[in-house]
N, C-alpha and C positions, 0 to 999 in steps of 0.2 A: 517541662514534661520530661521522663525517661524519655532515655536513647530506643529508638527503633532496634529489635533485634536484625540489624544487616548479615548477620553470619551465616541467616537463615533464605533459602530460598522458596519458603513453603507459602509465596504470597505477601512478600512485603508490601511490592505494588497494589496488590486488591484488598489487602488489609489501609492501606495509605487511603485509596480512593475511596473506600466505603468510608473513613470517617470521613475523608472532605467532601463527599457529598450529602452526608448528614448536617454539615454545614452551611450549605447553600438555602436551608428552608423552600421558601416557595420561587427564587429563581430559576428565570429557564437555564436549562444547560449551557444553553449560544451563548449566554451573556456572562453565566460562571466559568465558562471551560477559560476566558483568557484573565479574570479574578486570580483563578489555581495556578495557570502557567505563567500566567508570568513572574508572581509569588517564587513558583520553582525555578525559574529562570535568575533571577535576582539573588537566590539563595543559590545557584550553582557560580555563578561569577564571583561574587562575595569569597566562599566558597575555595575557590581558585585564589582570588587573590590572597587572602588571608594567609594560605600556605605559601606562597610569595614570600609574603612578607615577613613569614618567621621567618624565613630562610634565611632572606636578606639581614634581619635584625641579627642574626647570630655573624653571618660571615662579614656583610658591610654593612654596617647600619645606617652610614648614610647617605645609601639607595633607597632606603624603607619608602620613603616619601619622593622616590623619583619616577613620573608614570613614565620614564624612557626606558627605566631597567625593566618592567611588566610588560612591555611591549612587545620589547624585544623578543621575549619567550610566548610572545603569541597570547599574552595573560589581556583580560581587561581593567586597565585603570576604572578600580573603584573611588571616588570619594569619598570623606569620613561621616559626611549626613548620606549618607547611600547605603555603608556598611549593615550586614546582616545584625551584626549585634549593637548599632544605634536603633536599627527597627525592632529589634526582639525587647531589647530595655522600656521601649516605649508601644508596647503591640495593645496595652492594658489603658492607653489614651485614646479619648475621644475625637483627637485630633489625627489617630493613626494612618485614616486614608489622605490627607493631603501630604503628611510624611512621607508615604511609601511613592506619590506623585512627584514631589520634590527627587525624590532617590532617582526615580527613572530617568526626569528631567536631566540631573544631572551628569548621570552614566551616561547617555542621549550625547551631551554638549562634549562631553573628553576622549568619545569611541565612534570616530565615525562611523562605524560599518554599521552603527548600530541606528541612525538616525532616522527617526521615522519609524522604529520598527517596536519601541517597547509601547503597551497600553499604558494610558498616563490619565485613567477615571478613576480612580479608588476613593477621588474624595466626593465623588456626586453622594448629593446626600440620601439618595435610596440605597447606597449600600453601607450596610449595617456595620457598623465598627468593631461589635464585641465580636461578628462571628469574621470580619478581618482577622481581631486580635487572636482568635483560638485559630484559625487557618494556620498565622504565623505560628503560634504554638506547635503544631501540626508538623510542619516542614520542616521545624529546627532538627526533629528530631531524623533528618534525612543523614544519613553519612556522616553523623559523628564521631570523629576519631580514626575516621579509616585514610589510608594513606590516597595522594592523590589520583592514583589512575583506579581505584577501585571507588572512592568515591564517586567520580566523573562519569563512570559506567552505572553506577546505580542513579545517581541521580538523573545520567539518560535514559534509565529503563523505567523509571516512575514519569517520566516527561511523556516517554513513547506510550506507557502503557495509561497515562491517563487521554492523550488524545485519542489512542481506541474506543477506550469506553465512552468521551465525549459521543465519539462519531455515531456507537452505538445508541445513548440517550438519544443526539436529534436526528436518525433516522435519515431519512431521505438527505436532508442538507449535510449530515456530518459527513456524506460518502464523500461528498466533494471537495473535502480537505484529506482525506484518509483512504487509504488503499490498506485491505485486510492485511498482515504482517505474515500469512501462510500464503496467499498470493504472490507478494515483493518476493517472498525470499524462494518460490518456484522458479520465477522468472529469473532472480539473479540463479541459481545455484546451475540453470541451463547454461544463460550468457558468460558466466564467470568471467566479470569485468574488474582483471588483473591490474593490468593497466592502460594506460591510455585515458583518452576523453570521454565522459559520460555524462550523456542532456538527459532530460526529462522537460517537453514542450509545454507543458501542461504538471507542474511539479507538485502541486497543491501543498502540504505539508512539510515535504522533502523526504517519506519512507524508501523511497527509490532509493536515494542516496545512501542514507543511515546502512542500510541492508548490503549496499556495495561497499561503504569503507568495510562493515563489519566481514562480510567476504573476504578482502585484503586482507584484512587482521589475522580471520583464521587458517589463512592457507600461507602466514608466516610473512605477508609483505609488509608495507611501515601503510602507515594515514600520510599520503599525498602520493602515493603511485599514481591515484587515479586521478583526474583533474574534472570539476563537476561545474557543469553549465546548468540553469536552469529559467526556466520564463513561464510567471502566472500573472493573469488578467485580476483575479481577486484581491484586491490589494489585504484585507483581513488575513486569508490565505496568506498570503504572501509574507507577512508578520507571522504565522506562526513557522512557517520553512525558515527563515533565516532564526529565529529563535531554538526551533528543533536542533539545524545544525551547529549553530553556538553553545549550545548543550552539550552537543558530542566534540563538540572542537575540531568541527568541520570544516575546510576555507572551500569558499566555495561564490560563483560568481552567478546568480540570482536574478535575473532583470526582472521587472515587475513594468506594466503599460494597463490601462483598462481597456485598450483595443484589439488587446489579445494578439496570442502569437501567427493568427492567419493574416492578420490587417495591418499590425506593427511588428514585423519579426525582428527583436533584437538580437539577434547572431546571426543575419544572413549568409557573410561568408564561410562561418565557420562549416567542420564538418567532424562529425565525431565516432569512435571507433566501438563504442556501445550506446543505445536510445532505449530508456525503458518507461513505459508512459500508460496512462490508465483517463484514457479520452475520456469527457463526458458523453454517454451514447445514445447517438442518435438525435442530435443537435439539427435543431430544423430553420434556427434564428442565425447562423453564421456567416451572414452577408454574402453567401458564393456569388450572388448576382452582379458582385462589383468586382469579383478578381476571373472573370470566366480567363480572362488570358495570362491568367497567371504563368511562369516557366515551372512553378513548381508540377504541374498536373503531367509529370511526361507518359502517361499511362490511360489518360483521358479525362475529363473537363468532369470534376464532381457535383450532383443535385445540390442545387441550392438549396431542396428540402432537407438534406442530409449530409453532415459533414463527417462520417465515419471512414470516404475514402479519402475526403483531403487530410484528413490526421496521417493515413498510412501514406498517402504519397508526400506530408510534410516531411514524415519519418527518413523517407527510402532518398528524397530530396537532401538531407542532412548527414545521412552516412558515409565513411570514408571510405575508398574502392575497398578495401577489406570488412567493412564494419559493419556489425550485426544489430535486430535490435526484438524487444519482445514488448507487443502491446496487447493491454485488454478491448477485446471492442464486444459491442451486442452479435447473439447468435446470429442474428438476420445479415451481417454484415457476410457470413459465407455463403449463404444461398438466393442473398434478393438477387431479382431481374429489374426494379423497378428503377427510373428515371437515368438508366443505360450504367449501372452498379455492376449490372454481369459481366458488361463489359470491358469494365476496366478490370473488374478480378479476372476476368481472362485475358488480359493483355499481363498483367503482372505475371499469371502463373505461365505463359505464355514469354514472358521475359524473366523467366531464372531467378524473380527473385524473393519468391514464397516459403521458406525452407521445412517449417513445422506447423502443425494445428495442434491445437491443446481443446476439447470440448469437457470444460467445468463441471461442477456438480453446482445443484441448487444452493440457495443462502450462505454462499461467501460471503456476499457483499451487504455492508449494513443501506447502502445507498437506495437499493433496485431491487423487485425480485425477476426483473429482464434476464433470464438466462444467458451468459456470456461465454466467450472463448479467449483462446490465448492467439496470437499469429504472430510465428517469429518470420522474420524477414535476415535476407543475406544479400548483400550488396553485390560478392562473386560467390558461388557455392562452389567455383571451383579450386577455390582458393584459399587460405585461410590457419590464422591459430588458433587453440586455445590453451592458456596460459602457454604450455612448452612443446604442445604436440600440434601436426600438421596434418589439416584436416584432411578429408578424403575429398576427392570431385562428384560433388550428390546432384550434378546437371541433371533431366531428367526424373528427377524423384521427389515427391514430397512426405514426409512422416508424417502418419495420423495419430493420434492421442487422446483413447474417449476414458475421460480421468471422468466421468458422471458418477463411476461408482461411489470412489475413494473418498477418503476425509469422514470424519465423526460430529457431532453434534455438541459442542461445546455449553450449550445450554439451548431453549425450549425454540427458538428461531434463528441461529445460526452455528453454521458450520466449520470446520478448519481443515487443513491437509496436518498430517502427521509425520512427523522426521520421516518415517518410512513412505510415507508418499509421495513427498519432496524427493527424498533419494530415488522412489524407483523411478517416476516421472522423468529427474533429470539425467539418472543413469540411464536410461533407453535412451535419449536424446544423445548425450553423448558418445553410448557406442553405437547408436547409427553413422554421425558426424565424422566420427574415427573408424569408423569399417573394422571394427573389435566386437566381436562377443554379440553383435546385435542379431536379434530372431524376431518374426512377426509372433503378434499372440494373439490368436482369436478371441473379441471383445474388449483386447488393448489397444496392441499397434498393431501398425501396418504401415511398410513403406510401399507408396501406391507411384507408378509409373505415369508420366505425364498420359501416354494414349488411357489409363485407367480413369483421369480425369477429366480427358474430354470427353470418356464413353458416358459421363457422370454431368456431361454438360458444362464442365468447369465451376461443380458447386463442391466446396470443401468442409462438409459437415464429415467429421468423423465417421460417425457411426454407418455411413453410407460403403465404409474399404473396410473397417475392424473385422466385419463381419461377427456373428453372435459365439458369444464364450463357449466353450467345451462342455457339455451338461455331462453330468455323471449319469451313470446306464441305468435305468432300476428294472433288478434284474426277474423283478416278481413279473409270471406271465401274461398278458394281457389281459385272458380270460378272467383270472384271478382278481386280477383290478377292477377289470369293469364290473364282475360281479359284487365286491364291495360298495363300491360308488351305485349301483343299481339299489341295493341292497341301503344305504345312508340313506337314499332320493325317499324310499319308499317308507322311513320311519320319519322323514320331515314330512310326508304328505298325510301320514295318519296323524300325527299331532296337528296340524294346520287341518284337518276336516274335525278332532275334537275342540279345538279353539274356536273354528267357527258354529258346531253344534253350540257351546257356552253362550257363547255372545247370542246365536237366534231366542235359548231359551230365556234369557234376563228380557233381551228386550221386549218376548212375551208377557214378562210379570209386569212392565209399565204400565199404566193405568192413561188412556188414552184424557 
């Protein structure tokens, strides 16, 4: 097949996915979304190495065949029955899916980081070979010709942009691997997680991630300023996050348990200087009734019915004395009273360590249409970077953000935020933080005073401090108005008495 136009950015990605999901025929999504990725995952390593290894063939040739020299530069040792153009020569055999399982295998057995993590069914015999063979066709023409860090970024942007679209075909389950990419990048463009240590408890995909190297990137620092922790209970999940960031050429340290990070936490001691996490909300099966003594709960013992405050207090439990962090949880989580919930949000705000509310607009998420918020938390708010500037001491104060307006409808059932809404969202936040330039704006913000929030009972619903936007004046009289409106009522009332004159006289002409 022609080379994809890469030059172009008017949709390569959704031009890509629409044919490979014309490919899929009658499979579900769930079971095609890791058919495609990891197709694209194979074709990005290949990929890499390939350029490798012209290199090496021109300068040393004989490193070509040494997987020490690949290593070394952080490349994956491909084998030569693995290589993209052994599968491409052969995509037109009927033998194609136990092929492309061989390849995995193999890549598996020479790249530990990879063990466990690639799918390895292509050869079950319900999945169809020709429309294997045309996928491969498909992909080839991913990044041809382009040199390697532009390749690398496009073929991360067709990996990222097709797990959205996944998320969006399976609906409720896809959310639970995928956090919307207008979300992640609110949250980081607040946090601006320069460097330092960054977890995600609950990491599902790894968009948290992806969104923070690319931060680093564009604010001029290298890929490894920041160092990335991460722990998912889904093990499927958990295969696509390490593939995600394998994609982008991410390192990154991943633990995976099916007991989850309440019950098995693998990073106990650590503690990290940014947390950005996107809970499942309002988890009612979390076992709380075996950890009531947990040390994590220093703010009070969370519902066993409800695990929304032990996510925040795992969160605030992980931070470093400086380190911030920004989670999605359900709206209910600012204002319940139930199973002593108010109580620990008023022991938090109550202990300094609440810093911002963010209250969403409807259909971000493909997962829920549970209306959500943002909660950033501060470990000292009197203290503090970001990237080069020293924060203000915001003891006492909490920022409100009722972002319900903003964001556009990208198609017929959800929604996005807009460069400009990301910018204004995270620029308010940080000249609050920096005591620059920041102003209340009625039906925006508002930084509201600890006594404003007991008078409030310690519920932190936004729109409770914004107070209502500025309406423009209309400057026509009152009398004038009302007599219009009087005047509209009284021509719908004479149509509605001739509409029901019509109708009395028909149903006179029925014939009983």
């Amino acid at each position: 097949m022609a080379s994809i136009d890469n030059g172009s950015d008017l949709g390569i990605e959704a031009a890509l996915f629409r044919a490979a999901d014309k490919l899929r025929g009658n499979m579900e999504p769930s079971d095609y979304k890791h058919v495609a990725l990891g197709l694209i995952f194979l074709k990005h390593i290949s990929d890499g190495f390939e350029m490798k290894r012209q290199a090496l063939l021109a300068e040393y040739p004989e490193g070509a065949e040494d997987p020490d020299e690949y290593l070394a530069d952080n490349i994956f040792w491909v084998p030569q029955e693995a290589r993209w153009s052994h599968l491409r020569a052969n995509a037109k055999q009927p033998t194609i899916g136990r092929l492309i399982d061989e390849a995995m295998i193999a890549i598996e057995k020479v790249n530990p980081s990879l063990k466990g993590v690639l799918p390895k069914d292509y050869g079950r015999p319900a999945l169809n070979a020709v429309m294997l063979g045309e996928l491969i066709d498909l992909i080839s023409g991913i990044a041809l010709g382009e040199g390697k860090d532009k390749a690398r970024d496009l073929l991360g942007r067709v990996y990222e942009y097709f797990l959205g679209q996944f998320a969006g075909s399976e609906g409720k389950r896809g959310g639970e691997f995928y956090t919307p990419r207008s979300v992640v990048r609110t949250m980081v463009e607040m946090l601006e997680p320069y460097k330092g240590r960054v977890y995600d408890p609950c990491c599902g995909s790894g968009g948290m991630f992806v969104q923070s190297e690319k931060f680093v990137e564009a604010h001029g620092g290298r890929l490894g300023d920041i160092a990335i922790y991460g722990q998912e209970s889904n093990y499927t999940t958990w295969r696509l996050c390490k593939m995600n960031l394998a994609v982008r050429g991410i390192d990154a340290d991943i633990r995976w348990n099916s007991e989850g990070t309440f019950h098995k936490n693998e990073l106990p001691d650590l503690r990290f200087d940014y947390i950005l996490a996107n809970p499942p909300f309002n988890i009612s099966d979390w076992g709380g009734e075996r950890l009531r003594e947990d040390g994590r709960w220093k703010y009070g013992i969370p519902p066993a019915g409800n695990a929304n405050f032990a996510w925040l207090q795992h969160i605030l439990h992980h931070l470093s004395p400086t380190g911030t962090a920004g989670v999605v949880l359900a709206n209910g989580s600012m204002s319940s009273t139930q199973s002593g919930e108010g109580e620990i949000r008023k022991a938090m705000i109550e202990g300094e360590v609440v810093d911002c509310m963010i209250a969403l607009p409807g259909q971000l998420f493909y997962s829920t249409q549970i209306p959500a918020c943002l909660w950033f938390l501060a470990k000292d708010k009197s203290n503090g970077i970001a990237r080069d500037r020293r924060l203000r001491d915001r003891r006492g104060e909490v920022l409100f953000i009722d972002a319900r307006k903003l964001g556009f409808m990208v198609d017929r059932t959800r929604r996005e935020f807009s460069d400009a809404d990301i910018a204004r969202i995270a620029g308010t936040y940080h000249a609050w933080r920096l005591g620059e330039g920041y102003s209340d704006v009625p039906g925006f913000c508002k930084s509201a005073s600890i006594d404003d929030i007991r008078a409030h009972g310690h519920v932190l619903t936004p729109g409770r401090y914004v107070g209502a936007e500025a309406a423009e004046e209309d400057e026509t009289p009152f009398a004038e108005r009302f007599a219009a409106l009087q005047e509209q009522l009284e021509a719908q009332f004479a149509e509605a008495e001739e509409l029901t004159a019509t109708i009395r006289a028909r149903l006179a002409g029925v014939g009983v």
